[in-house]
C-alpha positions as CSV (number, residue, x, y, z in Angstrom):
1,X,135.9,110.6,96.6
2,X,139.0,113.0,96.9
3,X,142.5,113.0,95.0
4,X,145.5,114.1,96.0
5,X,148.8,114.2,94.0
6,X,151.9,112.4,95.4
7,X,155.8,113.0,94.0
8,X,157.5,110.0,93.9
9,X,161.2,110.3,92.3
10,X,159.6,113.1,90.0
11,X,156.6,110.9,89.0
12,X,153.3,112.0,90.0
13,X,151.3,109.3,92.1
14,X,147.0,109.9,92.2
15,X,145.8,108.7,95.6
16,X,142.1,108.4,95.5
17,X,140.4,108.4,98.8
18,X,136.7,106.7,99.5
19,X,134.8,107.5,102.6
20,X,133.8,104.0,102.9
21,X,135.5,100.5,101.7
22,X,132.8,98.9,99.8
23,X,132.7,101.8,97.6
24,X,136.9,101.9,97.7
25,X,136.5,98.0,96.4
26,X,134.0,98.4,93.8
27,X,135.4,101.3,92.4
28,X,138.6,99.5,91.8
29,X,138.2,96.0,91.5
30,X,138.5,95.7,87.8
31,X,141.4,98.0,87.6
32,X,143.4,95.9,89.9
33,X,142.7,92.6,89.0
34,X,143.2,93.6,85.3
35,X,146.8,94.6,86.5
36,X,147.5,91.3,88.8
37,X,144.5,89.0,89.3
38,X,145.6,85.4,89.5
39,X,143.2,84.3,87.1
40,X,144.4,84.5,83.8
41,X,140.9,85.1,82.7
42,X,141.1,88.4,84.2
43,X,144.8,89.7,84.2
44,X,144.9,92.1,81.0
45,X,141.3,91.3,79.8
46,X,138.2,92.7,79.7
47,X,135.7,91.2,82.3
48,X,132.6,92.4,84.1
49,X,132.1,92.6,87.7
50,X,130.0,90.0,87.9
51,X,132.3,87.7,86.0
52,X,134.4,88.0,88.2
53,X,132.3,87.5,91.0
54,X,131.2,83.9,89.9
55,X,134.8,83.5,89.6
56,X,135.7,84.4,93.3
57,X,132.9,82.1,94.5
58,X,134.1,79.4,92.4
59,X,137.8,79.8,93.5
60,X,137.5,80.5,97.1
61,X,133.6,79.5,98.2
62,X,132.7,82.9,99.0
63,X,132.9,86.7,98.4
64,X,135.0,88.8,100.5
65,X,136.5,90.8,98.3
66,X,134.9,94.1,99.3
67,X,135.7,93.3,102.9
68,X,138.9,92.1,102.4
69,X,140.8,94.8,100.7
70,X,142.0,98.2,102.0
71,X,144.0,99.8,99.4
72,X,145.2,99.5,96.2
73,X,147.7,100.4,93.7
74,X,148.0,100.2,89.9
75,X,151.2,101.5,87.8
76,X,150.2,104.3,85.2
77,X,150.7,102.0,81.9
78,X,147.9,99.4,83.1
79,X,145.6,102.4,84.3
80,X,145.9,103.6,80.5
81,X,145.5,100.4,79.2
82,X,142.4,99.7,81.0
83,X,140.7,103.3,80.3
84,X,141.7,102.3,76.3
85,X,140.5,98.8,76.0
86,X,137.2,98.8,78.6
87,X,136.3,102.9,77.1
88,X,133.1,101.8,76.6
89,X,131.9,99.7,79.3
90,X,133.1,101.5,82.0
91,X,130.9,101.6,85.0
92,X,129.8,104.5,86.8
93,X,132.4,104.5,89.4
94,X,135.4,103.7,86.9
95,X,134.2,106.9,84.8
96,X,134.8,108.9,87.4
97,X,138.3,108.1,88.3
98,X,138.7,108.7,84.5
99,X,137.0,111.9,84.8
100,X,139.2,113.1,87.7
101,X,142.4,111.9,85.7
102,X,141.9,114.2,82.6
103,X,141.6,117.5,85.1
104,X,145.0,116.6,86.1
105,X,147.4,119.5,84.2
106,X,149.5,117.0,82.7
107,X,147.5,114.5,81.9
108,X,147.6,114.5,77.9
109,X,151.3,113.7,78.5
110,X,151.0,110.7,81.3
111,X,148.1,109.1,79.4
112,X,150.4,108.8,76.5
113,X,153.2,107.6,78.0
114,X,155.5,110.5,78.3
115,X,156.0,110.8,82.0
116,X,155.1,108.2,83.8
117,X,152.8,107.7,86.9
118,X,151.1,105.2,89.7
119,X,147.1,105.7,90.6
120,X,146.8,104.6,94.9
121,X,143.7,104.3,96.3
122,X,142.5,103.4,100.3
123,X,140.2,105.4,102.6
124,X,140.0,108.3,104.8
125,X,142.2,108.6,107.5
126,X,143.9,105.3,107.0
127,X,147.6,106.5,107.2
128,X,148.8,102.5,107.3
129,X,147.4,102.0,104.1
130,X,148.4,104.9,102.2
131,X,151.8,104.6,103.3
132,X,151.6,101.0,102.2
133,X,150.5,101.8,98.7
134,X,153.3,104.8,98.3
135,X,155.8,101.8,99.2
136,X,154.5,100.0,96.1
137,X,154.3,103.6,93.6
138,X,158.4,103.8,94.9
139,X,158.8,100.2,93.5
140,X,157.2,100.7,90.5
141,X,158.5,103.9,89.5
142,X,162.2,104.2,91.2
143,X,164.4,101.4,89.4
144,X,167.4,102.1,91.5
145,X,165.2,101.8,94.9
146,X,163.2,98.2,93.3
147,X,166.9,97.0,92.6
148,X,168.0,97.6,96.1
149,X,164.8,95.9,97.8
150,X,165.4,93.1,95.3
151,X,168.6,92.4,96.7
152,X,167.8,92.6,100.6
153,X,164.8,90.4,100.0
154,X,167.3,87.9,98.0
155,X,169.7,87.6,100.3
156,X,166.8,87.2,103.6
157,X,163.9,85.5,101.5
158,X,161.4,85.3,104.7
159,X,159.4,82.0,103.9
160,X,156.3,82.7,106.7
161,X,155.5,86.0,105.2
162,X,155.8,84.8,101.2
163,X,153.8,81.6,101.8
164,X,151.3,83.8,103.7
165,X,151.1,86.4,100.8
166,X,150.4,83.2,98.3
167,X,147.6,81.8,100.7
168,X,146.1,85.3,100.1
169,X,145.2,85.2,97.0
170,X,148.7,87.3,95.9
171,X,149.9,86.9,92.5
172,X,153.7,85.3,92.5
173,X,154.3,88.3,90.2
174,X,154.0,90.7,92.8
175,X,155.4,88.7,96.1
176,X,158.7,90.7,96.2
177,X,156.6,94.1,95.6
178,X,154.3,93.0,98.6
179,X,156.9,91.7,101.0
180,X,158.6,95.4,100.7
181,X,155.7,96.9,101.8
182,X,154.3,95.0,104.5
183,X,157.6,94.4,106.2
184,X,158.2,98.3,105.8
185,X,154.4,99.2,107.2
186,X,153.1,97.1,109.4
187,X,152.9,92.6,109.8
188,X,149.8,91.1,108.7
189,X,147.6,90.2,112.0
190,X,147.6,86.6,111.8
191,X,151.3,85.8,110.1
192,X,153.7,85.0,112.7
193,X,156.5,87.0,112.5
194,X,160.1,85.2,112.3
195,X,163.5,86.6,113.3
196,X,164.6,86.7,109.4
197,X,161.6,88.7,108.8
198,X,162.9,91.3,111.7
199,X,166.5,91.2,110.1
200,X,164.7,91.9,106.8
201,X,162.9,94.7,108.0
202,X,166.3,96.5,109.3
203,X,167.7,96.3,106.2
204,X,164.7,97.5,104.1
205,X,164.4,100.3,106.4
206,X,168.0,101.4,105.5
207,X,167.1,101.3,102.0
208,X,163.8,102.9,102.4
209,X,166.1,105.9,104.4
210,X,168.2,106.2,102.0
211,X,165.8,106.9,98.9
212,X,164.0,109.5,101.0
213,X,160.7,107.5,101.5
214,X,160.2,107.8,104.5
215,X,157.9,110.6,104.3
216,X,155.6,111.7,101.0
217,X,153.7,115.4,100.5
218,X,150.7,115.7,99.4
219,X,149.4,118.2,96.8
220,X,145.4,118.3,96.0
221,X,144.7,119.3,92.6
């Protein structure tokens, strides 16, 4: 595992990269479902992996999660949250990401909520991925550029792709978060793609162009 730092509008963004997916998934499955799981079970409260695991079966007949994922993205505030309330039952993997956190220079000031931050994660050499999690860090820590997709997505809601994202297993909390990055970074395979969702996609590309997203450096720390 590897991390490299990411500016986004002056905020620091940790991108965490895995070698392999099962070990990208485990490592963050609790983080992200305690930032936006559907269950409410889940979402902001403390759960072990293999509660959640009965749960998945349960809800969809089968687990896929490892599989199914390919990045993910939590804003700095729940990453805090979760280190504070599951400190002592973190697993091997989750201590690490920790561990890797606190070498960060600043850290003592982002963990306590003076600057704020977004912790990405996805594999090597997946440059789709990465670029769609740095679309969600720009959400999350640019108001101004959130405002802006807000509006466009308003004003050419595409119906396909929502009810697609909702099918998924995507919480309704983060569908206009999720519609800006896929549209921006690449269709999913099997959602057809409508002419509103190509109008959408011009406009959110103007936006994106005029933020300065359209390319991110990387710093390793």
């Amino acid at each position: 595992m590897k991390c490299k730092v990411i500016w986004v509008n002056f905020c620091p963004v940790f991108y965490f990269q895995f070698n392999h997916q099962h070990d990208l998934c485990f490592t963050f499955l609790r983080l992200q479902e305690f930032y936006e799981s559907p269950c409410g079970k889940h979402r902001t409260k403390t759960f072990s992996i293999d509660e959640y695991i009965d749960w998945h079966l349960k809800k969809f007949g089968l687990f896929n999660y490892l599989d199914k994922w390919t990045g993910f993205n939590i804003p700095g505030v729940t990453v805090a949250n979760f280190f504070r309330l599951f400190q002592f039952q973190l697993t091997r993997r989750e201590k690490k990401i920790f561990n890797t956190l606190k070498k960060y220079k600043s850290w003592p000031n982002i963990y306590i909520g003076k600057q704020d931050y977004c912790v990405i994660a996805g594999c090597n050499h997946d440059s789709v991925t990465l670029q769609h999690e740095l679309k969600h860090a720009a959400f999350y820590l640019d108001n101004e550029y959130a405002k802006e997709v807000q509006k466009e997505i308003t004003q050419n809601k595409p119906k396909v792709l929502v009810n697609w994202l909702k099918a998924s297993g995507y919480d309704q909390s983060s569908i206009v978060d999720e519609i800006n990055a896929y549209t921006l970074t690449g269709w999913p395979e099997d959602c057809r793609v409508t002419k509103k969702m190509k109008q959408l996609k011009r406009a959110l590309r103007k936006v994106d162009k005029k933020y300065g997203y359209s390319e991110q450096k990387n710093y390793s720390f």
